[in-house]
C-alpha positions in Angstrom: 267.6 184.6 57.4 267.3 187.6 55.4 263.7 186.8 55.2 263.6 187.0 58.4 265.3 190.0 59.4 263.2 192.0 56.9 260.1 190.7 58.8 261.0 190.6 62.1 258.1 193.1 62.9 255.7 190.5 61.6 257.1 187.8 62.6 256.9 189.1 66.0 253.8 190.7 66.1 252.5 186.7 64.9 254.3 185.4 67.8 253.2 187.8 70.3 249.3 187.3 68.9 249.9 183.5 68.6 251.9 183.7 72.3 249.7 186.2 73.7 246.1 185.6 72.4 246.5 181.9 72.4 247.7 182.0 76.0 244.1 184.5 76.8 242.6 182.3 74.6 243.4 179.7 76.6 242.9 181.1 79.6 239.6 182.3 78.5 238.6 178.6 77.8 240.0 177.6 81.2 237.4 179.9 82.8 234.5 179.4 80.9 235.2 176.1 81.6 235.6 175.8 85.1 231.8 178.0 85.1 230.2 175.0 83.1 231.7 172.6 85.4 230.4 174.7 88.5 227.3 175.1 87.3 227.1 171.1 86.4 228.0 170.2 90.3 225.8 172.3 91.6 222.9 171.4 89.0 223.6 167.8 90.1 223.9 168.8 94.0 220.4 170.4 93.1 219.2 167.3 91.5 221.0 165.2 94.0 219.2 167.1 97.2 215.8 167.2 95.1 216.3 163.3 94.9 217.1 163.3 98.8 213.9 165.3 99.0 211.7 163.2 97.6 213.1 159.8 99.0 212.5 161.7 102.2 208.8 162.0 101.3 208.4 158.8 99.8 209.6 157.5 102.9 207.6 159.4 105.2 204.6 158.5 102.8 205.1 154.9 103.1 206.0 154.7 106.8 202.2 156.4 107.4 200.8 154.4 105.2 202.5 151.3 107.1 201.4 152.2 110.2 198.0 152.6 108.8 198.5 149.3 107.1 199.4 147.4 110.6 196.2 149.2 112.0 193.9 147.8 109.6 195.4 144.7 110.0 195.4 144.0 114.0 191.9 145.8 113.3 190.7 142.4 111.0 192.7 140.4 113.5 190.7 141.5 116.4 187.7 141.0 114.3 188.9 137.7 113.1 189.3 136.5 116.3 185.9 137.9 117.1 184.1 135.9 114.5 186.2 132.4 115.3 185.4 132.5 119.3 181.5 133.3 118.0 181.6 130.4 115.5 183.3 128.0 118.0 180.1 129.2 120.3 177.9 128.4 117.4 179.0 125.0 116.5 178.9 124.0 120.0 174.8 125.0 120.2 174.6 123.5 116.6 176.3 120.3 118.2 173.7 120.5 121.3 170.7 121.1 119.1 171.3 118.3 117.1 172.0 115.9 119.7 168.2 117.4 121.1 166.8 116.8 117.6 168.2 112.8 117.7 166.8 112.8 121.1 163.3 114.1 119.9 163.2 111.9 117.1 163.7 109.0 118.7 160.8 110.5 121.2 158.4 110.2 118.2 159.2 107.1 116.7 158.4 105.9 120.4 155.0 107.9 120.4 154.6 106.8 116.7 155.4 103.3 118.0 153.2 103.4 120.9 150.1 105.5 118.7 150.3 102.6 116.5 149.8 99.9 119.3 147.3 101.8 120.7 145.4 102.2 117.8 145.9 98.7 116.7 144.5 97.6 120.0 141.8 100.1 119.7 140.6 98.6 116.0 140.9 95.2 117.4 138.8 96.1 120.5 136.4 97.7 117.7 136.2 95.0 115.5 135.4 92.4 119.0 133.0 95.1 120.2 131.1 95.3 116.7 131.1 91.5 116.3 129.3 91.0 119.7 126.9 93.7 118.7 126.2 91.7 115.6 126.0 88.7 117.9 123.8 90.1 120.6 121.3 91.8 117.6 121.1 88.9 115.6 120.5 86.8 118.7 117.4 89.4 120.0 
């Protein structure tokens, strides 16, 4: 106790600094602290908006390109549709031409049928006709 009462100045002057500066030193870190976590929110509100930002653009990037997308595509469509009515038109004429070709072959095989009689008859008439020269010059 003695102790103390001869250094009661220091004692309190330790107190006061330990009282005092702690408490500014606390309050000091309280501040600075409450800047680091304002500046954190509003770096992540920055980031945060930036990412709305660009979702925004990526969105209106994608919805153009959709569009474009489901131009193209009832573009081809149309197309497509094009080429199946003209192939359904050409199958048809390749059905009638070859039903003209089966018609026209059967034509010649006739004509083939009918040269070949002909010409049959023809030798045959020929071969009479050259025999009854034969006959008629030997006989003179």
């Amino acid at each position: 106790m003695i102790y103390i009462l001869e250094h009661w100045e220091a004692i309190a002057g330790i107190i006061l600094f330990i009282s005092g500066g702690g408490l500014v030193a606390w309050k000091l870190k309280r501040i600075e602290v409450k800047e680091a976590t304002a500046t954190a929110e509003q770096k992540d509100a920055e980031a945060v908006m930036a990412i709305k930002e660009l979702y925004g653009s990526f969105v209106g990037d994608y919805k153009l390109q959709y569009k474009e997308l489901q131009d193209q595509i009832r573009i081809i469509r149309e197309e497509l549709n094009a080429v199946k009515k003209e192939n359904i038109e050409q199958r048809k004429d390749l059905r009638t031409l070859h039903k003209e070709n089966k018609e026209l072959r059967a034509d010649i095989n006739n004509w083939r049928e009918k040269y070949n009689a002909l010409k049959l008859e023809f030798d045959l008439y020929r071969a009479k006709d050259e025999r009854l020269k034969k006959i008629s010059a030997g006989g003179k």
